[in-house]
Backbone bond lengths (Angstrom), bond angles and torsions (degrees), N, CA, C in turn:
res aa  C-N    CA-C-N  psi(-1)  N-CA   C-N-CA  omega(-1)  CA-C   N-CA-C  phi
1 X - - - 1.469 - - 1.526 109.88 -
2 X 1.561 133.87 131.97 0.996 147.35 -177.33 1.481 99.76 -105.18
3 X 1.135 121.63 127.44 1.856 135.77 -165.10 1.408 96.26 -125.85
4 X 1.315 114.50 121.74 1.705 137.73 159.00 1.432 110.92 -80.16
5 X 1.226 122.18 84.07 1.708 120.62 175.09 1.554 124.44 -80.37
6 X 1.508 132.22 125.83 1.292 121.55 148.03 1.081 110.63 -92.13
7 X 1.424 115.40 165.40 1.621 127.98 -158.85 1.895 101.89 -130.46
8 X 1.123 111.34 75.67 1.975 95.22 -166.86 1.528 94.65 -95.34
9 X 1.946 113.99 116.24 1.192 124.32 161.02 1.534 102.14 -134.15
10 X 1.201 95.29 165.38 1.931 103.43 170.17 1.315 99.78 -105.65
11 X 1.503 115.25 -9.00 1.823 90.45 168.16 1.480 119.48 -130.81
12 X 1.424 95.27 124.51 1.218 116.65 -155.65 1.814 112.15 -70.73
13 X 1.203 115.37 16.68 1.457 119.55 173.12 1.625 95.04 -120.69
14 X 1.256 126.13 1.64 1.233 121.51 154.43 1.599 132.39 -80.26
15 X 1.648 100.04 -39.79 1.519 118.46 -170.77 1.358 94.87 -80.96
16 X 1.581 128.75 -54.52 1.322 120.34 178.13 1.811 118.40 -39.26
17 X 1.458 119.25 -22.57 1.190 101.54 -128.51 2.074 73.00 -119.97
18 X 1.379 111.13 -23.45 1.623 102.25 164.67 1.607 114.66 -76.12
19 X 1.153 116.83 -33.78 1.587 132.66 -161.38 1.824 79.47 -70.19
20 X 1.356 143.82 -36.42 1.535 116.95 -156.49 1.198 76.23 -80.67
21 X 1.795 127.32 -60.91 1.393 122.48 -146.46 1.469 109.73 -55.63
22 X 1.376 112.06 -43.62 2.129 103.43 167.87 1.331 103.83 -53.60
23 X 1.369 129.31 -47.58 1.537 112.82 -155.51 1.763 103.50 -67.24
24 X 1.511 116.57 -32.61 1.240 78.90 172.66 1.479 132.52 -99.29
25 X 1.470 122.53 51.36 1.192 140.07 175.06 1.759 104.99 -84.03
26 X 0.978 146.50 117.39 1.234 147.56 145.84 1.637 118.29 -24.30
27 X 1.140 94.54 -41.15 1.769 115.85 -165.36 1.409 103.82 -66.04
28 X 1.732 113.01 -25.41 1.498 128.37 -154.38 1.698 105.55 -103.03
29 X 1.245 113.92 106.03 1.431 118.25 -168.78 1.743 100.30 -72.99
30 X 1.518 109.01 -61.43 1.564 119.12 172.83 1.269 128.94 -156.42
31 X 1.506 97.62 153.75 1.787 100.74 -160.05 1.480 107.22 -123.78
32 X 1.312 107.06 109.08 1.748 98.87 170.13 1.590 112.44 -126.35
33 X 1.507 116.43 132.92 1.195 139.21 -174.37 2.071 108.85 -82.95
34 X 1.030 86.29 147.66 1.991 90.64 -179.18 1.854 89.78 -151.31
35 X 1.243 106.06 138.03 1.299 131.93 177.67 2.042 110.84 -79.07
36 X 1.551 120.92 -5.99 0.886 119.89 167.76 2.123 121.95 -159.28
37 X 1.639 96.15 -166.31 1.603 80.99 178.20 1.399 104.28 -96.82
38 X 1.246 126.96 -22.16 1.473 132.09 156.96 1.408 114.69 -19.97
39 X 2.072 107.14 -69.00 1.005 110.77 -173.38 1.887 121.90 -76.54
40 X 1.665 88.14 -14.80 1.773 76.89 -168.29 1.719 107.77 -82.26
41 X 1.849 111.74 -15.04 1.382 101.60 168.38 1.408 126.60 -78.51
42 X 1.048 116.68 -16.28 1.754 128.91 143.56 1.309 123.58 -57.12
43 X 0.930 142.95 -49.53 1.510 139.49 145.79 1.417 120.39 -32.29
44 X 1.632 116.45 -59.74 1.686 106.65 -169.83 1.927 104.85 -104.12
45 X 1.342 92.45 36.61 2.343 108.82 160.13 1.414 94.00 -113.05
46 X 1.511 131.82 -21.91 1.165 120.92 -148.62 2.215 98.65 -127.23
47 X 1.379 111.00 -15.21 1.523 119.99 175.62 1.013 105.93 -154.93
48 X 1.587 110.79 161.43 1.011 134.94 -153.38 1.900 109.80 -101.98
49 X 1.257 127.43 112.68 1.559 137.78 -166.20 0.764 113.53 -143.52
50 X 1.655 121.96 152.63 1.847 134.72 -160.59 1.112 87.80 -111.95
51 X 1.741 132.67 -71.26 1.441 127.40 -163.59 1.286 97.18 -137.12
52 X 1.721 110.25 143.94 1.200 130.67 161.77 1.611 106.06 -100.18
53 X 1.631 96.78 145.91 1.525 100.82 175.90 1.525 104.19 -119.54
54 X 1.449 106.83 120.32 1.965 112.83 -155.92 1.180 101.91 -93.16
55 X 1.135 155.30 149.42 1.462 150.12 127.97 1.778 106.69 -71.72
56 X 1.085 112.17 139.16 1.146 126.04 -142.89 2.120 98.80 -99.15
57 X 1.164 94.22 -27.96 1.333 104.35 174.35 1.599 115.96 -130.32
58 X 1.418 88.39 134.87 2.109 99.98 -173.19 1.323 100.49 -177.48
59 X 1.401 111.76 150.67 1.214 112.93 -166.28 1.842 122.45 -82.01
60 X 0.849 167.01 164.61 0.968 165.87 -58.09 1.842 116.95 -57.77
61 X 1.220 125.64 -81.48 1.634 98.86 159.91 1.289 114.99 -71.88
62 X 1.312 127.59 149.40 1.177 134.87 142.44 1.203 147.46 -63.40
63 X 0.953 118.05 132.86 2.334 126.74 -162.94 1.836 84.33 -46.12
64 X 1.535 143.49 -20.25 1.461 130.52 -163.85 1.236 88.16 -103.19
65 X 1.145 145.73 -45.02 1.841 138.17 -170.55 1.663 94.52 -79.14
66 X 1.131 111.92 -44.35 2.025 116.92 173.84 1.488 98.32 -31.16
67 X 1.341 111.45 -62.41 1.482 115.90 -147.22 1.647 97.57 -92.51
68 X 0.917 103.60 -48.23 2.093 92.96 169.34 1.506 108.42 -36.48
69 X 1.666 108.62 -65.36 1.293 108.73 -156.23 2.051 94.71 -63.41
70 X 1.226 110.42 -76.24 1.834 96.48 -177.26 1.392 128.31 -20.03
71 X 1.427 102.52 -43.52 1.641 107.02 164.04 1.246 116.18 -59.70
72 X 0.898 121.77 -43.24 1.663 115.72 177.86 1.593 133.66 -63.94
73 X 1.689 97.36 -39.81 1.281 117.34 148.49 1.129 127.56 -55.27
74 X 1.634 120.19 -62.61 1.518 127.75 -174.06 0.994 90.36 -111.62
75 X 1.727 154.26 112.39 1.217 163.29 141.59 1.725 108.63 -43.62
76 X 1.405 109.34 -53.84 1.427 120.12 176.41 1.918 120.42 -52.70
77 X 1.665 108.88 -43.50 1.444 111.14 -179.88 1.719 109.96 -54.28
78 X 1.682 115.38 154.48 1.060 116.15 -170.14 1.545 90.19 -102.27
79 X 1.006 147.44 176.04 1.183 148.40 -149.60 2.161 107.07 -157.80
80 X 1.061 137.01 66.84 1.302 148.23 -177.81 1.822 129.17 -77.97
81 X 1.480 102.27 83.01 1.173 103.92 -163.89 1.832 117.15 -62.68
82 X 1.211 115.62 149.18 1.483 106.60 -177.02 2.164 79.95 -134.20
83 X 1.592 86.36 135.61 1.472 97.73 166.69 1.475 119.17 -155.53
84 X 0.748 116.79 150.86 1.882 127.90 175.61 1.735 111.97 -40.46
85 X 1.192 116.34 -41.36 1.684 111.66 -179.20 1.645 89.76 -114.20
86 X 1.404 84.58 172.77 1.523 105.08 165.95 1.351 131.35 -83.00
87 X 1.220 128.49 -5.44 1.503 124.16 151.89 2.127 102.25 -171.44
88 X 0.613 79.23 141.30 2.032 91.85 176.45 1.089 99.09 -143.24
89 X 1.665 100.09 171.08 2.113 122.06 164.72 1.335 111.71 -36.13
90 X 1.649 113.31 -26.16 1.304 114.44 -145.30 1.761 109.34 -104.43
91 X 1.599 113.27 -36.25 1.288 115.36 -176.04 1.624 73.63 -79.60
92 X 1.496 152.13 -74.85 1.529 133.23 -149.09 1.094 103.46 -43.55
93 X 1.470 130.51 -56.97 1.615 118.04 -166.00 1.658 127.69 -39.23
94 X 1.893 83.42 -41.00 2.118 108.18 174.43 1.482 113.37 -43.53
95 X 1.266 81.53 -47.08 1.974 98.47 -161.47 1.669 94.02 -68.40
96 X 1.371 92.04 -52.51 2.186 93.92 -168.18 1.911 86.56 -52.77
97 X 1.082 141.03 -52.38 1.051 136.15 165.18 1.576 151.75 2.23
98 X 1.580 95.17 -60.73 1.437 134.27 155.07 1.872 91.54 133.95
99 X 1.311 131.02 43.55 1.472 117.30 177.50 1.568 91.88 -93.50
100 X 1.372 110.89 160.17 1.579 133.48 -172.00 1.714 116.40 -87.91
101 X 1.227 110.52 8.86 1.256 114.80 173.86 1.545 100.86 125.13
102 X 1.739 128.61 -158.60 1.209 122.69 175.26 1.453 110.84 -154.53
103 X 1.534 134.63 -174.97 1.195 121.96 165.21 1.722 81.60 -153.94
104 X 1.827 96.45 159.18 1.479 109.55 169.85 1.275 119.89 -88.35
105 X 1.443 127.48 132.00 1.307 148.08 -162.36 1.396 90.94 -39.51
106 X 1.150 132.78 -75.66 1.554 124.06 -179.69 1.694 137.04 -57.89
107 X 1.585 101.71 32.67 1.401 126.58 168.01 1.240 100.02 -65.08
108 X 1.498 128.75 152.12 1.255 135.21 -174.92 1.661 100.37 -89.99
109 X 1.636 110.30 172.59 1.055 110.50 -177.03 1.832 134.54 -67.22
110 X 1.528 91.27 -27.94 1.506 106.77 159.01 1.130 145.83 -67.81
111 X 2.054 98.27 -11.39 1.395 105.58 -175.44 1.195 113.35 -104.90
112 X 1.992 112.41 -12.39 1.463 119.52 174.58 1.371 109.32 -88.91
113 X 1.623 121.67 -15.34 1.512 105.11 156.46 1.372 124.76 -84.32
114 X 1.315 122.09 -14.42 1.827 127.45 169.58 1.017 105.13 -57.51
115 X 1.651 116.53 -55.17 1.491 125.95 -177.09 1.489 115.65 -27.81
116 X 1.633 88.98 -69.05 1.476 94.32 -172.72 1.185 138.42 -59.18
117 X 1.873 106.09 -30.49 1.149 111.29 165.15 1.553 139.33 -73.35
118 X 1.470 90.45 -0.21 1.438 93.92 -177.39 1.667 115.51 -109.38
119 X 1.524 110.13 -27.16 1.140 108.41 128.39 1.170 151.70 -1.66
120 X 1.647 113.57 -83.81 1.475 125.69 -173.12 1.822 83.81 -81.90
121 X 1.239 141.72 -2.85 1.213 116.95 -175.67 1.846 107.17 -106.90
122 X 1.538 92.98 38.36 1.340 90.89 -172.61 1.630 126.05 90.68
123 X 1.027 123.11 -45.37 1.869 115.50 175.87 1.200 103.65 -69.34
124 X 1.723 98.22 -170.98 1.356 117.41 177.42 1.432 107.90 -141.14
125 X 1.716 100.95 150.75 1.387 104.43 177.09 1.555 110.54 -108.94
126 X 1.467 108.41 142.87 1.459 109.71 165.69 1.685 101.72 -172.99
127 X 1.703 108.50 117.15 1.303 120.39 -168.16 1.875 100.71 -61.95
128 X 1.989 102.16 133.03 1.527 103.00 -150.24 1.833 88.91 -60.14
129 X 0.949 122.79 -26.93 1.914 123.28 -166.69 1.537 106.82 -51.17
130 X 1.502 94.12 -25.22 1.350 96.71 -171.14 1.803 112.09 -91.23
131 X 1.244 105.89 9.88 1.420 122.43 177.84 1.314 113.88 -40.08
132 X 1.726 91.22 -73.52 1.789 121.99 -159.45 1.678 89.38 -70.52
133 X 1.659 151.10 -42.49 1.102 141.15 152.72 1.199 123.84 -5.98
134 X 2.043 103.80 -75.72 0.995 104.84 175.61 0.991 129.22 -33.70
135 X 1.657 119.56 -64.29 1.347 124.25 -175.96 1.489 133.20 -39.57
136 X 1.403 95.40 -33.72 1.745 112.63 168.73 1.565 118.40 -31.44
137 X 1.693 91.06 -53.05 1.840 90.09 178.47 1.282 111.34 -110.70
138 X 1.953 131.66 6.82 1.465 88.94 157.36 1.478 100.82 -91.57
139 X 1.243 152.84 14.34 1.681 141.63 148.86 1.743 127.11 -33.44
140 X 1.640 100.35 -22.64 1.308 103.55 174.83 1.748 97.99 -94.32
141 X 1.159 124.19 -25.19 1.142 117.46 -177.47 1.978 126.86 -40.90
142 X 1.395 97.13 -162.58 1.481 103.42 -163.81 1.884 103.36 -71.30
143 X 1.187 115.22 147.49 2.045 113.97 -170.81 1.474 84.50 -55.16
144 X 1.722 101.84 162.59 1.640 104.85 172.55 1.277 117.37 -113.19
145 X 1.251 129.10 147.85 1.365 140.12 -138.29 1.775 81.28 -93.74
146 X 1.710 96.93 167.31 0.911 139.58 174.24 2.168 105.12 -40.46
147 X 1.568 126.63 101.45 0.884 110.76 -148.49 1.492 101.98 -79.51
148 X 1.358 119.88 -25.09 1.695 125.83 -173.38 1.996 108.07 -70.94
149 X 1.580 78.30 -41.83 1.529 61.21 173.64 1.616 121.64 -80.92
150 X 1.289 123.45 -21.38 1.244 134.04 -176.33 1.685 102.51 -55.32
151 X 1.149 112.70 -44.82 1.472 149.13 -173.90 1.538 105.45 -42.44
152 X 1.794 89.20 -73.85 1.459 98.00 -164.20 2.037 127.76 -37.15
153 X 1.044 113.74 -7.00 0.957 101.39 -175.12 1.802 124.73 -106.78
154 X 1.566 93.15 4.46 1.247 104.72 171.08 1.495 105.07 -104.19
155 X 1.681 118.21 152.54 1.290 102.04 -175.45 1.807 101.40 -110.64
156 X 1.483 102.70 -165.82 1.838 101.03 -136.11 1.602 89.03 -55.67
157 X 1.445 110.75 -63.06 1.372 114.88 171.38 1.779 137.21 -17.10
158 X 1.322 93.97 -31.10 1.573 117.81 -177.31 1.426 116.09 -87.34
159 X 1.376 95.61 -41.49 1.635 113.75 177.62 1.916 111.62 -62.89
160 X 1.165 107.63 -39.43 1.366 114.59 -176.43 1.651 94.81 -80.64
161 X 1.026 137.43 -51.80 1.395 129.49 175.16 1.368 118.43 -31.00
162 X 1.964 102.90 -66.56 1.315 113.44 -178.15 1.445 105.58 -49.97
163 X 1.406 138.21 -57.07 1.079 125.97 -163.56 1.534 117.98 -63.93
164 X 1.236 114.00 -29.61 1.454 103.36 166.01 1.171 134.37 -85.53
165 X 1.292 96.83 4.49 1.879 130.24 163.80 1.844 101.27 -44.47
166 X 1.386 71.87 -56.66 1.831 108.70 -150.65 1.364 103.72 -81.48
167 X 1.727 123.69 5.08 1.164 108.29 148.27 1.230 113.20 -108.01
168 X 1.023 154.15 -23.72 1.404 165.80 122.25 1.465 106.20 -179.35
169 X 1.128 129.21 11.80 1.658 123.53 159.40 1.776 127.41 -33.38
170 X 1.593 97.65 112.15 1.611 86.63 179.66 1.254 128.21 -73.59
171 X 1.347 133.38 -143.69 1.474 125.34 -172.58 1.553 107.71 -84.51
172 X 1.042 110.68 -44.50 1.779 117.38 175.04 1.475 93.09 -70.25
173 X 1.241 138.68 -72.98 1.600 101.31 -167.49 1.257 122.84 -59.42
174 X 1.033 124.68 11.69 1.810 126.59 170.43 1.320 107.12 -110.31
175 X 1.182 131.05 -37.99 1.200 114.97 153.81 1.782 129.53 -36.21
176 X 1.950 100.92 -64.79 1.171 102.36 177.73 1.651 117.09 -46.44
177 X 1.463 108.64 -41.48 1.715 109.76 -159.37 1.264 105.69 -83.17
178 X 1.448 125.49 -9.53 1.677 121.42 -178.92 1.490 106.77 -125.43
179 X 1.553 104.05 7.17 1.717 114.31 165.68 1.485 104.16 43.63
180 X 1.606 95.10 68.27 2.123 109.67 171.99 1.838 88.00 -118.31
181 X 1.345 77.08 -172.07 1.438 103.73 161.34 1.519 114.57 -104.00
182 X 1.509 103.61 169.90 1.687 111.65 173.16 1.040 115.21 -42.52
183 X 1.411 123.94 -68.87 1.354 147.76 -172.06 1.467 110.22 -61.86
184 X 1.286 133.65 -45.19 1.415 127.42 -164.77 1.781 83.17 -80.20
185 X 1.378 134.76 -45.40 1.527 122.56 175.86 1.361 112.09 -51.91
186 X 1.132 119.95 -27.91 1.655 106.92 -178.90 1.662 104.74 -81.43
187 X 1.339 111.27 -31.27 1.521 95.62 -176.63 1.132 109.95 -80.51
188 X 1.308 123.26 -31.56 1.863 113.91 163.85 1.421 117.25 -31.32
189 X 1.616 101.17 -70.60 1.276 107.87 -169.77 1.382 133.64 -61.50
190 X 1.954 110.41 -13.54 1.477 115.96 166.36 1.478 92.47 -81.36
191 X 1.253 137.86 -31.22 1.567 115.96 -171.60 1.646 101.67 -65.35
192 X 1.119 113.03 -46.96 1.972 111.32 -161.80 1.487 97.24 -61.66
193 X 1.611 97.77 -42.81 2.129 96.22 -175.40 2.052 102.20 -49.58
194 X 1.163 99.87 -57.66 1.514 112.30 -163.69 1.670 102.65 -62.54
195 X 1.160 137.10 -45.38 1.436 132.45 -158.70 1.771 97.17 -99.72
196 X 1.418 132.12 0.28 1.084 139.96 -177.10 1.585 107.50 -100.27
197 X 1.596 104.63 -30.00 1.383 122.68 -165.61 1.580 114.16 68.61
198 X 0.993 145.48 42.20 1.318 148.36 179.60 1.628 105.54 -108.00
199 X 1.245 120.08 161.10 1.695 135.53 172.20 1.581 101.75 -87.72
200 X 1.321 140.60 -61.79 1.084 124.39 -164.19 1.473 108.71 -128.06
201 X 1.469 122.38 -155.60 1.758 135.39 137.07 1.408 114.94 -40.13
202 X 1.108 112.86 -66.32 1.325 111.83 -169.64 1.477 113.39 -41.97
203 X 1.064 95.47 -47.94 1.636 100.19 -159.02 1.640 103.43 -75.41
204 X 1.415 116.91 -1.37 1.305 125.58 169.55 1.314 105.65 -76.36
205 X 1.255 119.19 -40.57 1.557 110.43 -168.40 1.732 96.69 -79.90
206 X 0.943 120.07 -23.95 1.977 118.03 -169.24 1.862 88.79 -88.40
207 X 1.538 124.26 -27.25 1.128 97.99 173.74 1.925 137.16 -85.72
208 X 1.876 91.69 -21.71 1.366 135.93 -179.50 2.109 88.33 -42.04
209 X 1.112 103.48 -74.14 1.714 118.11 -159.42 1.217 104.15 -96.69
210 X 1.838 130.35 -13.70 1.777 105.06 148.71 1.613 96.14 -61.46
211 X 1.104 144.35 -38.58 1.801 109.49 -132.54 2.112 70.72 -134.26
212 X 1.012 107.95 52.09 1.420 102.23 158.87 1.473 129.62 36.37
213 X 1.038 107.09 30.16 1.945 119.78 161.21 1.555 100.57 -57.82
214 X 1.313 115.75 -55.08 1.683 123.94 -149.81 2.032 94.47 -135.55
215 X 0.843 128.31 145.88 1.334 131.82 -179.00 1.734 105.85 -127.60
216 X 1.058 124.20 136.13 1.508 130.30 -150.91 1.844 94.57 -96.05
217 X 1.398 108.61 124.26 1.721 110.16 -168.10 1.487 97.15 -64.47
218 X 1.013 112.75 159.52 1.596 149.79 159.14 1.495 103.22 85.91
């Protein structure tokens, strides 16, 4: 897979300094950096890109209006938040958004080119620690619906998937814990994405505990 990256930071000893570590990825076809969200929604009306990597904070638009508006434009781009902590108001808002998950600026160089590639290949990233976080803020969210009926439309098989969706378990630990194969886990998990209506994982776990699949402890 050949990956088209934008790089949106306001500091420019940051963007320089991811843009070498993608370039020397093989995996990484091309990398162009923009100093804002102004500029990076001008960039992907005007070229063609798999994943943007947002910084979530910058001054005049914000990495959360950045990533709405590109989505709206480019529906197809994956959208990869990079921020200073491991989860705030601010990377959740991205994600409720349509962003693909996030990683912290001080991810190593191997993990911001995995990212991406796994990314533009459809998944999502979000470190599992940062699970139980999440949950923190959708708990204020909307009451959760009725869980059987929410349910019914996944079947039994699906239901056990989603829930280990919904803790952040990747494909091999769901494999191991429901003893499948690779492949029959991936087709689960495009059925629960597709009949749930969601874009990735992530949005399994923000949908899991609005509508009461999984209920957030304490």
């Amino acid at each position: 897979m050949s990956v088209r990256v934008l790089i949106v930071d306001d500091q420019e000893l940051l963007r320089t300094a991811i843009a070498l570590t993608l370039e020397r990825d093989p995996r990484i076809a091309a990398v162009v950096t923009v100093a804002s969200g102004e500029a990076a929604i001008e960039h992907v009306r005007a070229h063609a890109v798999d994943v943007v990597l947002m910084d979530i904070r910058m001054p005049g638009m914000d990495g959360i209006a950045a990533t709405r508006e590109i989505l709206r434009v480019r529906p197809g781009i994956r959208v990869l938040i990079l921020t200073t902590f491991d989860l705030d108001e601010y990377v959740y808002a991205a994600i409720r958004e349509g962003a693909s998950g996030f990683l912290t600026k001080d991810a190593t160089p191997a993990a911001l080119a995995d990212a991406a590639v796994a990314v533009a290949a459809g998944e999502a990233v979000m470190s599992p620690r940062a699970t139980t976080a999440l949950m923190g803020f959708v708990r204020g969210g909307a009451p959760a619906a009725d869980p059987e009926r929410v349910l019914a439309q996944l079947s039994p098989r699906e239901r056990e998937v989603a829930r280990a969706l919904a803790t952040g378990a990747s494909n091999d630990d769901i494999a191991r814990r429901l003893f499948l194969s690779a492949n029959t886990v991936k087709t689960h998990v495009k059925a629960v994405l597709a009949k749930l209506g969601v874009p990735d994982r992530v949005h399994v776990v923000i949908w899991a505990y609005e509508n009461g699949l999984l209920r957030p402890r304490g």
